[in-house]
MDAnalysis code that builds the backbone (N, CA, C; Angstrom):
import MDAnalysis as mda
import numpy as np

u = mda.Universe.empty(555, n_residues=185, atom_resindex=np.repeat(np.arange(185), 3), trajectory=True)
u.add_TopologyAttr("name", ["N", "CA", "C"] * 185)
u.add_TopologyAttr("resid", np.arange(1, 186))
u.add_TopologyAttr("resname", ["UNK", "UNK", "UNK", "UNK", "UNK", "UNK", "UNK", "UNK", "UNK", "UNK", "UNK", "UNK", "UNK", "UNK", "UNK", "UNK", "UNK", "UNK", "UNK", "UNK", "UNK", "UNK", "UNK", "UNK", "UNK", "UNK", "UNK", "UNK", "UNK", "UNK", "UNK", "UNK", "UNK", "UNK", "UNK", "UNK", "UNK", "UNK", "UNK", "UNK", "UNK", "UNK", "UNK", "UNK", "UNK", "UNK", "UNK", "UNK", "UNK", "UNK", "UNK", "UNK", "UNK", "UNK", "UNK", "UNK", "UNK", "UNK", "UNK", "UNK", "UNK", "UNK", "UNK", "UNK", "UNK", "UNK", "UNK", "UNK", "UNK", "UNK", "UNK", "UNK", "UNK", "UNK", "UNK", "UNK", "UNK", "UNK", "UNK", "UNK", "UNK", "UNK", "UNK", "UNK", "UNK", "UNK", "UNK", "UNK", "UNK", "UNK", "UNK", "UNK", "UNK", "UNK", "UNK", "UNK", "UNK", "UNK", "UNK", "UNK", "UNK", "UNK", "UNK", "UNK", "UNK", "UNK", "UNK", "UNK", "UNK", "UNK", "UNK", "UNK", "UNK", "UNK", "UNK", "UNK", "UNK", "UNK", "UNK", "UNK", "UNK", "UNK", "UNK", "UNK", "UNK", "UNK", "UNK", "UNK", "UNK", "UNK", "UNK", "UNK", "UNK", "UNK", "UNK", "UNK", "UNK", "UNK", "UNK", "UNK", "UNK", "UNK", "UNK", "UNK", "UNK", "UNK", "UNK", "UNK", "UNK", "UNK", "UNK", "UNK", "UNK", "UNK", "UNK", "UNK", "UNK", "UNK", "UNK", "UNK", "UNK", "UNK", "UNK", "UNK", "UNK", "UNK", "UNK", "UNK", "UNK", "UNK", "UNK", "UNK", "UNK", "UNK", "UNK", "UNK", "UNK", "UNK", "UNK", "UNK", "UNK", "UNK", "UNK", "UNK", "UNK"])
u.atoms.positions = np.array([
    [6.431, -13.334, 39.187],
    [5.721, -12.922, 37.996],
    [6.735, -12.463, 36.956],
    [6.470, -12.972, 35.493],
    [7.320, -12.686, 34.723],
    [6.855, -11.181, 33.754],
    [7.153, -10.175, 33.845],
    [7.169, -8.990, 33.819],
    [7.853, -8.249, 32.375],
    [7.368, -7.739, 31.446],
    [8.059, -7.775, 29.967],
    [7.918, -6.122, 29.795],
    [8.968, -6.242, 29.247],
    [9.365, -4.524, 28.469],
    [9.782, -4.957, 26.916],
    [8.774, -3.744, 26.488],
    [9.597, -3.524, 24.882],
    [9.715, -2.187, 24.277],
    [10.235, -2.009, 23.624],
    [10.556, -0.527, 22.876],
    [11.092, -0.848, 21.554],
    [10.350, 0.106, 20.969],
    [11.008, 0.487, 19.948],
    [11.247, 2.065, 19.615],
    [12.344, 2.466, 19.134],
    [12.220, 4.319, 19.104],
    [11.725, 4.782, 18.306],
    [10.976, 4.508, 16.688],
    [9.640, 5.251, 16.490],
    [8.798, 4.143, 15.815],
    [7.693, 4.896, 15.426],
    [6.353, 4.075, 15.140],
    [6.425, 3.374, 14.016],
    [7.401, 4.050, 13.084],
    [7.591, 2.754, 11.542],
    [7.952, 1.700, 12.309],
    [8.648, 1.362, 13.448],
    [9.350, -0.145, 13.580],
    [8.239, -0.701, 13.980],
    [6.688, -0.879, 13.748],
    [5.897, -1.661, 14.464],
    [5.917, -3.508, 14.347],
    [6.428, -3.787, 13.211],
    [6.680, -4.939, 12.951],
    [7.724, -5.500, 14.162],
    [8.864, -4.443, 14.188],
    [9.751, -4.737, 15.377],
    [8.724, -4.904, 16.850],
    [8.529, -3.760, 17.166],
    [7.621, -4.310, 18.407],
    [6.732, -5.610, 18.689],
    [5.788, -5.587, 17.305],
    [5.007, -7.290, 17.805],
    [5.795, -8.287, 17.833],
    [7.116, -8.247, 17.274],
    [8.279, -9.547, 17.592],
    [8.413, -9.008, 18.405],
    [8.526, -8.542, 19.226],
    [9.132, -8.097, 20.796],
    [7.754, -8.858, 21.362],
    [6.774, -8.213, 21.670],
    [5.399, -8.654, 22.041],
    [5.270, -10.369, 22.265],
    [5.667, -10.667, 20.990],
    [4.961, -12.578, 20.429],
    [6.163, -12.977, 21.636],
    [7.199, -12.494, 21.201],
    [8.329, -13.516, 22.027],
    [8.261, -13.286, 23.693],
    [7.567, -12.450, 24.539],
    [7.220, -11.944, 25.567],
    [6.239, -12.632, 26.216],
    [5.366, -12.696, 25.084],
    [4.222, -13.642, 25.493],
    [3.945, -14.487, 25.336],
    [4.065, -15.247, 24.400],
    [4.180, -16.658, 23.336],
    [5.470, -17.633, 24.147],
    [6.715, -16.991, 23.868],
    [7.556, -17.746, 24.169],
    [7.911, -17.735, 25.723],
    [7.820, -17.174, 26.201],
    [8.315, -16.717, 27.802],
    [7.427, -16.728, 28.617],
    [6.091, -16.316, 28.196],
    [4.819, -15.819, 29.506],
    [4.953, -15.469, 29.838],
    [5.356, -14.045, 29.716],
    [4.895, -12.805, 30.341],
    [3.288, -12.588, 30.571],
    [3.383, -12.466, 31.871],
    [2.054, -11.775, 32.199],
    [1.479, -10.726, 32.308],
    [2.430, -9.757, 32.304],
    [2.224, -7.921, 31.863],
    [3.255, -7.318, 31.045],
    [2.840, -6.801, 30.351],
    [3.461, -6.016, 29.332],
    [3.622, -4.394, 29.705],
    [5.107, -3.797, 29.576],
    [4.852, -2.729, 29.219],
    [5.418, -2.569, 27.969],
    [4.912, -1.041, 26.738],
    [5.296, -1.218, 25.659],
    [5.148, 0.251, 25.735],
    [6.260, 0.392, 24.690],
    [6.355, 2.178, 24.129],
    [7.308, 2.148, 22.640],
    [6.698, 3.702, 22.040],
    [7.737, 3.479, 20.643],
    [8.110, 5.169, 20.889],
    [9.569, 4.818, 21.743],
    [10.054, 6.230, 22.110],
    [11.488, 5.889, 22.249],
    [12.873, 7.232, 21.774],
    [14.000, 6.705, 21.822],
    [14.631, 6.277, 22.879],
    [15.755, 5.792, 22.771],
    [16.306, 5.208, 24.139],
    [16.744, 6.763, 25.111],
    [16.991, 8.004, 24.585],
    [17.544, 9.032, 25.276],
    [16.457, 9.979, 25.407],
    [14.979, 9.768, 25.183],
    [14.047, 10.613, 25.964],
    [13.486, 9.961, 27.349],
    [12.645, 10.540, 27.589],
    [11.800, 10.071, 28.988],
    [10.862, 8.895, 28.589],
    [11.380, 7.904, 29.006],
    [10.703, 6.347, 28.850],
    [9.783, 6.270, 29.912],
    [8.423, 6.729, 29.768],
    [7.279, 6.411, 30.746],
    [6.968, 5.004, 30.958],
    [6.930, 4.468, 29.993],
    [6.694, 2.518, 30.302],
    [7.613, 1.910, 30.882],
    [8.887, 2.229, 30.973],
    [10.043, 1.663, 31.655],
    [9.693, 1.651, 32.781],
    [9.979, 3.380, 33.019],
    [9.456, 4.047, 34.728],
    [8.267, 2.617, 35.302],
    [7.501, 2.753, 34.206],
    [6.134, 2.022, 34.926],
    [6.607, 0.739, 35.056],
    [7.159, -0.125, 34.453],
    [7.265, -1.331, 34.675],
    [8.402, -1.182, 35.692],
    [9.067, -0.549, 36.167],
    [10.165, -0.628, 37.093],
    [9.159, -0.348, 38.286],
    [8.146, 0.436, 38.546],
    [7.379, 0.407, 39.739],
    [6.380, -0.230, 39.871],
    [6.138, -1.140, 39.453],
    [5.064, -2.092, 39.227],
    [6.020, -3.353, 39.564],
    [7.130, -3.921, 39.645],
    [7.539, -5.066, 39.622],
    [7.587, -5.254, 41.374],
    [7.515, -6.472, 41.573],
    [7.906, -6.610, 43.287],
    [8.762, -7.736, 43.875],
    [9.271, -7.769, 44.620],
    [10.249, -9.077, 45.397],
    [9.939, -9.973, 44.088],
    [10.784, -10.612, 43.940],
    [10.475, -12.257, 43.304],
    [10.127, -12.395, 41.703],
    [9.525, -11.149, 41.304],
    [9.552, -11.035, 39.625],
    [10.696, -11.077, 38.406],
    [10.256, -11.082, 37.765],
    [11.479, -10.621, 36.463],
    [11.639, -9.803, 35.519],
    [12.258, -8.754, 35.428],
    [11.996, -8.082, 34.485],
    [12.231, -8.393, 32.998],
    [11.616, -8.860, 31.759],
    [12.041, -10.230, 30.827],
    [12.294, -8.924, 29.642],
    [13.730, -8.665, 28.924],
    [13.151, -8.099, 27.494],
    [13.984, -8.974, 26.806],
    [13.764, -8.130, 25.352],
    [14.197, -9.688, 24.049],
    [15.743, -8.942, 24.277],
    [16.291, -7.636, 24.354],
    [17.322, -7.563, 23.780],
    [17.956, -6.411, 24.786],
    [19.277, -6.263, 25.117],
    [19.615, -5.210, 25.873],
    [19.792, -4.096, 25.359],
    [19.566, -3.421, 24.095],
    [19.544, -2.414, 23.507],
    [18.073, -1.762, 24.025],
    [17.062, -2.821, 24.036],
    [16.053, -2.324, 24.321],
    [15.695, -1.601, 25.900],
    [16.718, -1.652, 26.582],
    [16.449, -1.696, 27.771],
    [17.431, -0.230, 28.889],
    [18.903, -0.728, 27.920],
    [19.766, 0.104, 27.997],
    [20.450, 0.984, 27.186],
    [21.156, 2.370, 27.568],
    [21.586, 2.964, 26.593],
    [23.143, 2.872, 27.107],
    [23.674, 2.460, 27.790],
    [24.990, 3.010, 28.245],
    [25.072, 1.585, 29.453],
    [26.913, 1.073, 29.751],
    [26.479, 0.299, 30.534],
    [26.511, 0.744, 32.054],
    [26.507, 2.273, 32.431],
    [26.389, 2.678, 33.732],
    [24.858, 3.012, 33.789],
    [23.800, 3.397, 32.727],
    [22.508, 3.352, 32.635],
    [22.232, 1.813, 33.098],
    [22.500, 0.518, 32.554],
    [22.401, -0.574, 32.395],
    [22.276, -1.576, 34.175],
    [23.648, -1.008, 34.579],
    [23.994, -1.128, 35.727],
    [23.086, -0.944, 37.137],
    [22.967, 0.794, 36.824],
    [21.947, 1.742, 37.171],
    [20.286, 1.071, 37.334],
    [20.329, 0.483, 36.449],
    [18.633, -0.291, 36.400],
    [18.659, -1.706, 36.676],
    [20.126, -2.452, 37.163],
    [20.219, -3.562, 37.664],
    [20.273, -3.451, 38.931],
    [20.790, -2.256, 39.673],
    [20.974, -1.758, 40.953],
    [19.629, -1.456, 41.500],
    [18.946, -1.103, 40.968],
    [17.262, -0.785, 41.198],
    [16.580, -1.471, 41.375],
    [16.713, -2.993, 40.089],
    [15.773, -3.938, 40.165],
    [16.270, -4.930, 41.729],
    [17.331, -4.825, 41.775],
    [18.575, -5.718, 43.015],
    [17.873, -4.814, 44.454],
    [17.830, -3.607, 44.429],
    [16.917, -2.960, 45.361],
    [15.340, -4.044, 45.898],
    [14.719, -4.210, 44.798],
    [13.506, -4.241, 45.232],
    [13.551, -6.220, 45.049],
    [14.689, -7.012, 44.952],
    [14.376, -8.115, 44.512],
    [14.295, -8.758, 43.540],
    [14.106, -7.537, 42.659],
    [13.856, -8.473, 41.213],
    [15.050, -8.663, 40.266],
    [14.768, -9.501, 39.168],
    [16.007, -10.014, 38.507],
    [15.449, -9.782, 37.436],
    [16.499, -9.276, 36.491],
    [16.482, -9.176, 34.997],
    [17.124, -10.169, 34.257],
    [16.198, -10.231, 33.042],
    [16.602, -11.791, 32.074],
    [16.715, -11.362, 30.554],
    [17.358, -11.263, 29.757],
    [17.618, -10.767, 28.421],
    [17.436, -11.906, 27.502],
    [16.529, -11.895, 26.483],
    [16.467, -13.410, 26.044],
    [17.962, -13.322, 24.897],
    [18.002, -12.239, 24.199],
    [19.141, -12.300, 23.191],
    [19.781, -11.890, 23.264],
    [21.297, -12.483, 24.124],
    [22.193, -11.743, 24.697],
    [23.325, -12.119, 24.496],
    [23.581, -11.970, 23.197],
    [24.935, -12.825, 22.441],
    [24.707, -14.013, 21.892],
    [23.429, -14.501, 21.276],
    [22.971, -15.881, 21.205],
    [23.016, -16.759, 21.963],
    [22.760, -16.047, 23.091],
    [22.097, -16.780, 24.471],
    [21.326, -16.123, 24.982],
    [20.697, -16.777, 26.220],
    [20.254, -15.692, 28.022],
    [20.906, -15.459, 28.631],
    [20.757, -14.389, 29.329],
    [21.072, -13.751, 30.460],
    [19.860, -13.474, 31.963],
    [20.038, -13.878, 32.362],
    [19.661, -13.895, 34.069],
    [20.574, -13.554, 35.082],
    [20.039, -12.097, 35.663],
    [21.046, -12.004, 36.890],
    [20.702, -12.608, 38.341],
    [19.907, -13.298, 38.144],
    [19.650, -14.499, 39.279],
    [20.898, -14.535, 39.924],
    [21.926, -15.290, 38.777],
    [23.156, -15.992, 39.280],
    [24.011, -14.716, 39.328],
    [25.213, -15.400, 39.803],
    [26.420, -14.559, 40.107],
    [27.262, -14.593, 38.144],
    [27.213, -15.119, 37.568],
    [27.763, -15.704, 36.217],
    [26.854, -14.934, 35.211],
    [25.578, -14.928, 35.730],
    [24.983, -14.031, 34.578],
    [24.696, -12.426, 35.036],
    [24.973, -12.049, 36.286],
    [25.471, -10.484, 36.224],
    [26.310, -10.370, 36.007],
    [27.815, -11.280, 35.589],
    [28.819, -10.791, 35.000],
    [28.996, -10.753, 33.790],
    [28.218, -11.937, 33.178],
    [28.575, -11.499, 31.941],
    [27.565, -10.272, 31.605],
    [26.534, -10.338, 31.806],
    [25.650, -8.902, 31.912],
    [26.801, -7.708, 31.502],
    [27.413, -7.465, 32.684],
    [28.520, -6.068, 33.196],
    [29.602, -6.045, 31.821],
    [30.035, -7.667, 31.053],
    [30.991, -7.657, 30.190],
    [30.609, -7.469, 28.898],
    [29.248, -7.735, 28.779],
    [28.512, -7.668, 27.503],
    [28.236, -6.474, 27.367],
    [27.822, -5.341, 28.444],
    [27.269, -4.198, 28.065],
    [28.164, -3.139, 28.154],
    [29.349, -3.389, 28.873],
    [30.909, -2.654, 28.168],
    [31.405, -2.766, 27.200],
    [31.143, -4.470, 26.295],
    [31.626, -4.431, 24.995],
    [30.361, -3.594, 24.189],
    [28.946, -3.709, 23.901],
    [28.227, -3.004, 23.155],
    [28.274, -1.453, 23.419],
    [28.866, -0.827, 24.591],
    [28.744, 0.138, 24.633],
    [30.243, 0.886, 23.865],
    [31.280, 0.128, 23.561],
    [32.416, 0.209, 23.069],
    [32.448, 0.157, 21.732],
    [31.553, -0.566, 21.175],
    [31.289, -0.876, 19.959],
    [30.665, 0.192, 19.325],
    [29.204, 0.568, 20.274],
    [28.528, 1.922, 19.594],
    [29.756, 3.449, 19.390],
    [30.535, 3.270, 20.391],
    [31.388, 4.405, 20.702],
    [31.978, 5.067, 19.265],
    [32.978, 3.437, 19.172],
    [33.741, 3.239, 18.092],
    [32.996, 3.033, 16.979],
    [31.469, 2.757, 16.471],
    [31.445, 3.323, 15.027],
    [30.597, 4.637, 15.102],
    [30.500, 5.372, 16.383],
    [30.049, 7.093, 16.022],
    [31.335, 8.046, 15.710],
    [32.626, 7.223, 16.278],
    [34.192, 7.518, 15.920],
    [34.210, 7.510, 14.470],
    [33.701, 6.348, 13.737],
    [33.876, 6.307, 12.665],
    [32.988, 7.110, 11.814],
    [31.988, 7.003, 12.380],
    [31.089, 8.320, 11.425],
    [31.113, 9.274, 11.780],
    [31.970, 9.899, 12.101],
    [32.677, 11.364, 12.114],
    [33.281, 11.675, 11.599],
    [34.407, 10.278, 11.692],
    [35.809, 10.724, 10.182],
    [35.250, 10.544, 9.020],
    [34.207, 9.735, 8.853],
    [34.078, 9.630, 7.383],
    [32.835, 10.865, 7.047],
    [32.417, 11.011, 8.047],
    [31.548, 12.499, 7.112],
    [32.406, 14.150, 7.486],
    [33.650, 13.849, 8.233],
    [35.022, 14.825, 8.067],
    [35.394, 14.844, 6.863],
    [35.909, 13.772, 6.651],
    [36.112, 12.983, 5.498],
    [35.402, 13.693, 4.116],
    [34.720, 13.605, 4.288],
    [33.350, 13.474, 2.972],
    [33.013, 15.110, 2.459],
    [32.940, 16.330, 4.078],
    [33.101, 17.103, 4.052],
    [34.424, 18.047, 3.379],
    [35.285, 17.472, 3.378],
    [36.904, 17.527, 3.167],
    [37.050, 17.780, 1.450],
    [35.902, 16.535, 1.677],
    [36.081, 16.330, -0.317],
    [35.343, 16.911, -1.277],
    [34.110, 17.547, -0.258],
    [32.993, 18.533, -0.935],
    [32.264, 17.105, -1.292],
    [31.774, 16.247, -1.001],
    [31.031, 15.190, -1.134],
    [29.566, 15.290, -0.279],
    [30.234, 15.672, 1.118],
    [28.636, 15.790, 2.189],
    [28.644, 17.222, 2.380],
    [27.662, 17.645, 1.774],
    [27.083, 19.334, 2.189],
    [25.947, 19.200, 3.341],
    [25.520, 18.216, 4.116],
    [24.044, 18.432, 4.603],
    [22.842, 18.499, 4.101],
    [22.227, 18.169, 4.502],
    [20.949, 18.355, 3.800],
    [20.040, 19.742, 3.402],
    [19.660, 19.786, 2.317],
    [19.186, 21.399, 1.559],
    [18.181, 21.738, 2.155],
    [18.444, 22.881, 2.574],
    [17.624, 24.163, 3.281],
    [16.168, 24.097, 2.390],
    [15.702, 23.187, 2.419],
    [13.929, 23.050, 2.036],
    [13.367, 24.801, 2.040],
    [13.537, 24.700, 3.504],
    [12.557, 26.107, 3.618],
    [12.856, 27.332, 3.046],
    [13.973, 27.661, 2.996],
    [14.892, 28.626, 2.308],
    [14.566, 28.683, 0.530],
    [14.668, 27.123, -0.112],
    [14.089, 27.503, -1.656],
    [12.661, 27.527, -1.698],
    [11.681, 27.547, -0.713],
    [10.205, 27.971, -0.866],
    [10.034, 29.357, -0.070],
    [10.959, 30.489, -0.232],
    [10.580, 31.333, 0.671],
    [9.462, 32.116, -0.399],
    [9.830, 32.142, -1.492],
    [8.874, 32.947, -2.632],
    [7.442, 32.337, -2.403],
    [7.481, 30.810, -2.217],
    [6.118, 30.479, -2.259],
    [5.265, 31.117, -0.580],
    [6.224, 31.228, 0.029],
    [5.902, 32.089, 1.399],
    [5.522, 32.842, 1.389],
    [6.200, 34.204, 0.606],
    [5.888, 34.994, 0.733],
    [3.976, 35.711, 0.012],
    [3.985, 34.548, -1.112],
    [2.701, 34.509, -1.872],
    [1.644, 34.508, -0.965],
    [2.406, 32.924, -0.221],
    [0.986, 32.234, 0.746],
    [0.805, 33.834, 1.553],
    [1.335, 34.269, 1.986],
    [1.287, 35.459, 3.216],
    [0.723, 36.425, 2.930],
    [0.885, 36.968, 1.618],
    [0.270, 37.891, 0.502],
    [-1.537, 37.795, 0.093],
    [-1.370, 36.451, -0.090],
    [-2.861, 35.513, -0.162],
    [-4.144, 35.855, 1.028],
    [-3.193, 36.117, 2.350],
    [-4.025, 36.186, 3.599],
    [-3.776, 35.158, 4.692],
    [-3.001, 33.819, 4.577],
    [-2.684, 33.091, 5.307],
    [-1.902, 33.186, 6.642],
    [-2.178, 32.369, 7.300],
    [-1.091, 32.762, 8.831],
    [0.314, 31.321, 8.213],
    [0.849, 31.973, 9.599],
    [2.385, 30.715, 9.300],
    [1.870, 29.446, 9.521],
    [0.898, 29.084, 10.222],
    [0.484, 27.681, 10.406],
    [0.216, 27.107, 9.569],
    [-0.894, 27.500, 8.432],
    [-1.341, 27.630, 7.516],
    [-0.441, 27.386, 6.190],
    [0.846, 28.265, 6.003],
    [1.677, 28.037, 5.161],
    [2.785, 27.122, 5.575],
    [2.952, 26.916, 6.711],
    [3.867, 25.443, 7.201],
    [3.336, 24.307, 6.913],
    [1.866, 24.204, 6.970],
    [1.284, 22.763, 6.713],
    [0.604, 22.269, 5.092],
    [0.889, 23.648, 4.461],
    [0.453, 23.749, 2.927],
    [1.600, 23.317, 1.873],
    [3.004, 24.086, 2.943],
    [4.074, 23.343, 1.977],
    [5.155, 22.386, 3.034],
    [4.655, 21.571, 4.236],
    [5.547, 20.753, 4.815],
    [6.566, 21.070, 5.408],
    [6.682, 22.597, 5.711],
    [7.896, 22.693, 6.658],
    [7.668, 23.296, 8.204],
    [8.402, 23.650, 8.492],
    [8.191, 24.086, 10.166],
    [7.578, 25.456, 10.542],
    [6.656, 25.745, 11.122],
    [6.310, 27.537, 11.333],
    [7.305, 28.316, 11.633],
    [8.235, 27.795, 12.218],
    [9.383, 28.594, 12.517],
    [10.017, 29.204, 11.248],
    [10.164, 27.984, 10.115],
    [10.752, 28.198, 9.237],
    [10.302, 29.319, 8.297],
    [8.818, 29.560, 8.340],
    [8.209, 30.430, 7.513],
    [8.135, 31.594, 8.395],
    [8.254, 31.887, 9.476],
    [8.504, 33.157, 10.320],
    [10.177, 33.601, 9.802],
    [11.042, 32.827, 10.082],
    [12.499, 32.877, 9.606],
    [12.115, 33.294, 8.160],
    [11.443, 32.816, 7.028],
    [11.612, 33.345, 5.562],
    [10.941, 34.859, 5.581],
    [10.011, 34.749, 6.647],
    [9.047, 36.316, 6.205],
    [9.952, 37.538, 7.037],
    [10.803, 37.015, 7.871],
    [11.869, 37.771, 8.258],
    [12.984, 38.422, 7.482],
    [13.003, 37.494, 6.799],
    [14.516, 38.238, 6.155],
    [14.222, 39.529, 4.895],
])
């Protein structure tokens, strides 16, 4: 049974997901779907599920190995699992090709592909460090402005008014915390 995972990490990418979906089902035949729009570094419940739901002889099918993996000892980790129970994983876009670890040739390149993407992500979070060091250096990147901090006056009104923090977090868009933190100081 051909067996499909997709993800995307939040809900604006929905366009992304039904191309995940069409090509799952349309192009491949997949016969079960699991689907979620959650990041790759929280708790992936649809993964979990489609990893215990698969049995001897299936495949686990996604469009892309980003979608699947975050790291290539995570990657590995969930090839070792599926190799546990029988099953084989198939990547449809995997360098402008497939990947199937059926063979001995496509778990290697598997293992070589997901050391180079994981090298790649490494090296440009390297780079966006120096350049917002960088940027910082030059008085260019300050972070983003303390929202809650220039509405503390309107806080303090709302509070004055009779309102609770819930109330004034969802009246002017910021966090309850944040309006406990302004009525604090």
């Amino acid at each position: 049974m051909l067996v499909g995972y997709v993800r995307t990490s939040t809900a604006e990418q929905a366009a992304g997901l039904q191309a995940q979906i069409r090509d799952l089902e349309a192009v491949v035949g997949c016969e079960k779907l699991f689907s979620e729009q959650v990041s790759s570094v929280g708790q992936r419940l649809q993964l979990s599920a489609a990893l215990d739901f698969v049995r001897e002889g299936d495949t686990l099918v996604v469009t892309k190995l980003d979608r699947l993996a975050r790291s290539t000892s995570h990657l590995l980790s969930l090839v070792e699992q599926l190799d546990r129970k029988g099953v084989a994983l198939r990547i449809l876009d995997f360098g402008g090709g497939e990947v199937d670890t059926k063979s001995p040739s496509g778990r290697m390149l598997l293992t070589v592909f997901a050391a180079m993407a994981q090298f790649e992500r490494e090296v440009m979070l390297q780079r966006q460090r120096e350049g917002i060091l960088a940027a910082k250096a030059s008085g260019k990147y300050k972070g983003r402005k303390p929202t809650a901090r220039m509405k503390e006056a309107e806080i303090r009104e709302l509070r004055k008014a009779g309102l609770g923090a819930s109330a004034i977090a969802r009246q002017l868009g910021i966090g309850r915390a944040s309006v406990y933190r302004a009525l604090a100081d």
